[in-house]
C-alpha positions as CSV (number, residue, x, y, z in Angstrom):
1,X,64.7,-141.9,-93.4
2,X,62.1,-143.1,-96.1
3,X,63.6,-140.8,-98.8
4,X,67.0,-141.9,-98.0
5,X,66.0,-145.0,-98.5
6,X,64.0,-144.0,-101.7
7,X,67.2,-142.1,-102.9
8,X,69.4,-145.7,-102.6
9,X,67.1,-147.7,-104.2
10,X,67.0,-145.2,-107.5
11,X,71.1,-145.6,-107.1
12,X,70.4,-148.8,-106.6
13,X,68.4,-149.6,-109.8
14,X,70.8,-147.5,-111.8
15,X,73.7,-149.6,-110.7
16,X,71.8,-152.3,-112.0
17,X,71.2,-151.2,-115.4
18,X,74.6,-149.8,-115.7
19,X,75.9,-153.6,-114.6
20,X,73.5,-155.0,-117.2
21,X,74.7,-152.7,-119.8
22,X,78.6,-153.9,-119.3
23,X,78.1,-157.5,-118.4
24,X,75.6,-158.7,-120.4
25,X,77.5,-161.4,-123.1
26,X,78.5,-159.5,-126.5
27,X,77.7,-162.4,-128.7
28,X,74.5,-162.8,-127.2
29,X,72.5,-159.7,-126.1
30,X,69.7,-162.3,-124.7
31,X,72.2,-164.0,-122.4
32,X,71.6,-163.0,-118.2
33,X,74.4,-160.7,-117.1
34,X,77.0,-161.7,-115.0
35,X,79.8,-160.0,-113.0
36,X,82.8,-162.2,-111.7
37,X,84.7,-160.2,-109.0
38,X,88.2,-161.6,-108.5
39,X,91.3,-160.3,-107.1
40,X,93.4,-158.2,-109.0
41,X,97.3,-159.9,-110.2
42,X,98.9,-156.9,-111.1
43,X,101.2,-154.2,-109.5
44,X,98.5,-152.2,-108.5
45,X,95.8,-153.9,-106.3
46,X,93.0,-151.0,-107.4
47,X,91.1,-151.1,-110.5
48,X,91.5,-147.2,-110.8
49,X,89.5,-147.1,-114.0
50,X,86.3,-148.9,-112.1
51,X,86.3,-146.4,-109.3
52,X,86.9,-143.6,-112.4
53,X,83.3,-145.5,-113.7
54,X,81.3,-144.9,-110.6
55,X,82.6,-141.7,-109.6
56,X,79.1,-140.2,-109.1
57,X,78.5,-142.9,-107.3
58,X,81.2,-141.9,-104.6
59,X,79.9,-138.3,-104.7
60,X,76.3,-139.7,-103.6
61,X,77.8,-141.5,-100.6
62,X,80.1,-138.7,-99.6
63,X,76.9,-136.4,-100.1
64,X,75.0,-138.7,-97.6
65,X,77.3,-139.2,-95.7
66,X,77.5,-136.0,-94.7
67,X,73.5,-135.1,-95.1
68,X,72.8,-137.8,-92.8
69,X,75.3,-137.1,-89.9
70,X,73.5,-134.0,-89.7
71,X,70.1,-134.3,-90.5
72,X,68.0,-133.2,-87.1
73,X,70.8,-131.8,-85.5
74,X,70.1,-128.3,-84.3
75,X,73.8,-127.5,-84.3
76,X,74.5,-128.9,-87.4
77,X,78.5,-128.7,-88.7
78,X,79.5,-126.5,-85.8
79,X,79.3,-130.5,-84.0
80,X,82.8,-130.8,-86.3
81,X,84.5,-128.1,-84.7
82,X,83.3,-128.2,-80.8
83,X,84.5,-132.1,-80.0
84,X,88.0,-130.7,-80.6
85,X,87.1,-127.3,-78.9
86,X,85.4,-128.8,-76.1
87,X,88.5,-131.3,-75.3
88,X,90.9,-128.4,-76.0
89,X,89.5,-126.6,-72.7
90,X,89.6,-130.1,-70.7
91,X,93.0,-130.6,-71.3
92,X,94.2,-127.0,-71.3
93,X,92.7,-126.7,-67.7
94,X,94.5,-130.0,-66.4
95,X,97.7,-130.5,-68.7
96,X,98.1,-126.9,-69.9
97,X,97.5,-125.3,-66.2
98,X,97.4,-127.5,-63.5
99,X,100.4,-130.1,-64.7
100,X,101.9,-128.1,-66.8
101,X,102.9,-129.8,-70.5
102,X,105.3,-128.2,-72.5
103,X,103.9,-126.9,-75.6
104,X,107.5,-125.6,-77.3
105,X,107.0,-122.1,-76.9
106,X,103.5,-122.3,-78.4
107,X,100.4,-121.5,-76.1
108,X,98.7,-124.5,-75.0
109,X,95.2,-124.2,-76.2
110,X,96.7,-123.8,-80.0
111,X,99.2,-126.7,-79.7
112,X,96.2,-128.5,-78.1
113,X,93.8,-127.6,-80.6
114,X,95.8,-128.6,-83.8
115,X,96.8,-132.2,-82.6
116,X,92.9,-132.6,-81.2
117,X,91.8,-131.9,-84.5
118,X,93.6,-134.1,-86.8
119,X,93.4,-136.6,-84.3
120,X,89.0,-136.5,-84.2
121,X,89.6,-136.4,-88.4
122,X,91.7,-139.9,-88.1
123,X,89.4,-141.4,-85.4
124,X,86.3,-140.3,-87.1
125,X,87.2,-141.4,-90.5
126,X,89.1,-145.1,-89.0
127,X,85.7,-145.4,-86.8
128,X,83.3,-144.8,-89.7
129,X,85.4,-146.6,-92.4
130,X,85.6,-149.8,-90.3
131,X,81.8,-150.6,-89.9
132,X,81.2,-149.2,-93.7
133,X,80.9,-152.0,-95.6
134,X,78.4,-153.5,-92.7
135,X,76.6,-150.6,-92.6
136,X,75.8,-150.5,-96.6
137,X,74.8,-154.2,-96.8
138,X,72.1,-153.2,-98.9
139,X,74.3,-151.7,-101.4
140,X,76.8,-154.4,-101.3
141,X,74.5,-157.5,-101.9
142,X,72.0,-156.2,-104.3
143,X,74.3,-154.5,-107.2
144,X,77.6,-154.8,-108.2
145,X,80.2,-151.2,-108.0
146,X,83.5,-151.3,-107.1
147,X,82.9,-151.7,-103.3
148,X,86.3,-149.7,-102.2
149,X,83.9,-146.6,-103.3
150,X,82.5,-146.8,-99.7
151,X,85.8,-146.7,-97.6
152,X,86.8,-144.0,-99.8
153,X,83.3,-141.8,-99.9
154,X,83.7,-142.0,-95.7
155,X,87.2,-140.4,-95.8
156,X,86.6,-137.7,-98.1
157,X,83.1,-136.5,-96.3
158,X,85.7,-136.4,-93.1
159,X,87.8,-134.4,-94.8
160,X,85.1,-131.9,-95.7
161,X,84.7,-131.8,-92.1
162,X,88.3,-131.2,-91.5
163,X,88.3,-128.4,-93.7
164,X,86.1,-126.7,-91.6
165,X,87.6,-127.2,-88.4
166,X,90.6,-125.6,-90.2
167,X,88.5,-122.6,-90.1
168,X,88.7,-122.7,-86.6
169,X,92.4,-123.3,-86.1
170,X,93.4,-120.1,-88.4
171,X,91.1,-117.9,-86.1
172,X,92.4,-119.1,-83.2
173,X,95.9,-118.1,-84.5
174,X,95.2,-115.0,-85.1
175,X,93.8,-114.6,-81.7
176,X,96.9,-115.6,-80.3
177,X,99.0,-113.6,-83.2
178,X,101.1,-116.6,-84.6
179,X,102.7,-115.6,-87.8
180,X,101.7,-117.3,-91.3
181,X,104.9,-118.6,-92.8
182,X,104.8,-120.3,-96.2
183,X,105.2,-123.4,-94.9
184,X,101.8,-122.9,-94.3
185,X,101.1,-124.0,-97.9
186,X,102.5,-127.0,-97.0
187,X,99.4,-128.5,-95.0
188,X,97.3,-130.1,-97.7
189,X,100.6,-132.5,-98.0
190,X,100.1,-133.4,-94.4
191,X,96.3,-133.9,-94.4
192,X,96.8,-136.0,-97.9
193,X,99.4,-138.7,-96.1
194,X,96.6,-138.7,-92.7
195,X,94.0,-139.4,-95.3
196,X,96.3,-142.4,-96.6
197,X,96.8,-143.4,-92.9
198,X,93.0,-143.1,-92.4
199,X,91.8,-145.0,-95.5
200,X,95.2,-147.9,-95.3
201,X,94.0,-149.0,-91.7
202,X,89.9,-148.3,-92.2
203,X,90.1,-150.2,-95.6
204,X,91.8,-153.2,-93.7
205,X,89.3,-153.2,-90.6
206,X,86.4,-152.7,-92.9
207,X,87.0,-156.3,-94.9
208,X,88.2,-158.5,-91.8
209,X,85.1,-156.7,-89.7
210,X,82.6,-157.7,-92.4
211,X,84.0,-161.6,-91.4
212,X,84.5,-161.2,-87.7
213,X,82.2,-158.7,-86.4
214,X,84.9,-158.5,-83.3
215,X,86.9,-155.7,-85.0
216,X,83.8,-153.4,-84.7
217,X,84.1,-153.6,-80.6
218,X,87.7,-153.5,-80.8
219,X,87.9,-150.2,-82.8
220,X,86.6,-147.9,-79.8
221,X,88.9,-149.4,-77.8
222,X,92.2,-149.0,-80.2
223,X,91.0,-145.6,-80.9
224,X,91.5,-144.7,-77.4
225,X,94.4,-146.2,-76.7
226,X,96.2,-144.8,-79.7
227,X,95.0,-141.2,-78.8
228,X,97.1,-141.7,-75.7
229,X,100.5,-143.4,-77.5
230,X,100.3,-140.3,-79.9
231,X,101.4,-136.8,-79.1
232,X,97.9,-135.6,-79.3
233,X,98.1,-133.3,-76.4
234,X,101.9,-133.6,-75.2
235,X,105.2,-133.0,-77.8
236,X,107.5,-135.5,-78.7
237,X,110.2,-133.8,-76.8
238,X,108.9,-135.1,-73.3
239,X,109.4,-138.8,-74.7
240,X,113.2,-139.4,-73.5
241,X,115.6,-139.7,-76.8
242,X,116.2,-143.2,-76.4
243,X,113.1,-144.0,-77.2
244,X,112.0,-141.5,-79.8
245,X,112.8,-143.8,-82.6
246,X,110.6,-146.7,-81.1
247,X,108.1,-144.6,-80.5
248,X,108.2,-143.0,-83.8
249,X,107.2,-146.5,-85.0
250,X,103.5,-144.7,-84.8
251,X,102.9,-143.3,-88.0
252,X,100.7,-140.9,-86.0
253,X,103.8,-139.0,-84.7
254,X,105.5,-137.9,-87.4
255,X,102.5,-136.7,-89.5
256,X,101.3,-134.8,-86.1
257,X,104.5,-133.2,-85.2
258,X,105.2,-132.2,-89.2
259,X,101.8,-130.9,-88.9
260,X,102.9,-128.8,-85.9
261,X,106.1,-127.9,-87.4
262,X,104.4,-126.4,-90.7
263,X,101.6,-124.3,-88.5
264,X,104.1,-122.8,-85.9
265,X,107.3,-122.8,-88.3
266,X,109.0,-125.1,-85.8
267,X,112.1,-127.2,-86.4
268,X,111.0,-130.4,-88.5
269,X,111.6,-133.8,-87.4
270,X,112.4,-135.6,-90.8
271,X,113.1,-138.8,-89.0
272,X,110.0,-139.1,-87.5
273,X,108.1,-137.7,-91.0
274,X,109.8,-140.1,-93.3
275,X,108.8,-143.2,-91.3
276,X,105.2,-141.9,-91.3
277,X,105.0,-142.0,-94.7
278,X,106.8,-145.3,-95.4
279,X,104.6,-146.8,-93.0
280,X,100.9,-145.3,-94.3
281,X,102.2,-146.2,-97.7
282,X,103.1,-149.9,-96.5
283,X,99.8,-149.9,-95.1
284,X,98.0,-148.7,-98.0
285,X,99.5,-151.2,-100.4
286,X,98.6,-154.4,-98.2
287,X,95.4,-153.0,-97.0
288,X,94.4,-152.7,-100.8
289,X,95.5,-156.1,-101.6
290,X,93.4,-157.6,-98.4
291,X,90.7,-155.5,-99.8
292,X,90.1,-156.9,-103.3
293,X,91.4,-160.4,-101.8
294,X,88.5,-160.5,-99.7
295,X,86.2,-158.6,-102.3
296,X,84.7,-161.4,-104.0
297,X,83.3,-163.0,-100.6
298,X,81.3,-159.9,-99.2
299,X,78.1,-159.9,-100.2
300,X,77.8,-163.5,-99.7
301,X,78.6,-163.1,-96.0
302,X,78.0,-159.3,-95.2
């Protein structure tokens, strides 16, 4: 724990210096530096070329993110891949045997599987990416970076995690002889628009939490109630068709069942897909403009 903390206040420092360097006043060199964050006016709400700046900035968080997580842990990564694995058995024994879900002609543990793990990727990285900001409060109120480089740094260290519960998943179809189509290539589009969902909604919950610390004891309980409004572990197919399209209102559905579709070659539910994505983009947009809205207020209050 001490050279963690060691190793943030070196960032620290050179965040400093690097703030000094680009704020002190050109016409005098003498004068104290300043930084004024204010909301962005433009069509885009991100100052892209700022987070270009402090890129290895990101790559230190993502790096202790992930170093951290796992530090003392005798299992280490293989944590990543046996939450999903664990839950797959549960519900395999009580939806796949004893009530009997459909799975559409794919065997249960393997449908199971692939909506358990995108849906411990979207929890993990919506839990984490809530309390962020909180939890780097000694970042936040000592230098200045472009503080929508912590939201960001906790999805991408969950998607390092994905990728190796993806590991998993390909072995397991093997096991159970599923054919690789070339649809398959298609996955990284599916785990890029869950990324969007992920970071739209955990970018959103991380600036209204650092306010009102509320949103923090309501994630868990979201979380859990979304896993169950979701077709996690049950298809789309058992929802009666009148209802599909309202339920399809949770951008969750369509980017699970494309995901399906892709893996098991599936027909694809285009509907459902296309109001995924109009809905994570929706989100992304305002949750980027509540971001750097609220940006200028959260080190005073964090």
């Amino acid at each position: 724990m001490a050279n963690n903390k060691a190793t943030l206040e070196e960032v620290a420092d050179s965040l400093n210096q690097r703030t000094i360097e680009h704020s002190a006043h050109p016409h005098n060199p003498m004068a104290p530096p300043t930084v004024v964050i204010e909301a962005r006016t433009g069509w885009v709400p991100i100052n892209l070329r700022d987070l270009w700046a402090y890129r290895e900035l990101m790559y230190f968080l993502v790096w202790r993110d992930l170093k951290v997580r796992y530090k003392q842990t005798a299992l280490g990564m293989i944590w990543v891949v046996l939450q999903p694995l664990l839950m797959t058995v549960i519900f395999t024994i009580f939806l796949g045997r004893i009530i009997r879900v459909p799975s559409n002609g794919t065997p249960y543990p393997l449908f199971a599987y692939a909506g358990l793990m995108l849906w411990t990727f979207f929890s993990g990285s919506v839990s984490v990416t809530g309390n962020c900001l909180v939890g780097n409060a000694h970042l936040i109120t000592k230098v200045y970076f472009p503080r929508l480089l912590i939201p960001i740094a906790s999805i991408v260290a969950r998607v390092v995690d994905f990728g190796v519960a993806l590991i998993i998943l390909v072995g397991l179809m093997i096991f159970y002889r599923m054919p690789f189509t070339p649809y398959f290539l298609l996955i990284p589009l599916m785990i890029l628009m869950l990324a969007v969902l992920a970071l739209g909604f955990g970018m959103w919950t991380s600036a209204v939490n650092v306010k009102y610390r509320d949103v923090s004891l309501a994630l868990p309980v979201l979380i859990q109630l979304w896993m169950f409004a979701s077709p996690i572990v049950y298809p789309l197919s058992i929802v009666p068709v009148k209802y599909q399209l309202l339920y399809s209102l949770n951008p969750l559905v369509g980017l699970v069942e494309g995901f399906r579709s892709l893996l098991f070659a599936s027909p694809f539910n285009w509907q459902s897909f296309v109001i995924s994505v109009v809905i994570s983009l929706i989100l992304l947009v305002y949750a980027a403009y509540s971001f750097q809205s609220r940006e200028k207020t959260f080190a005073d209050i964090v």
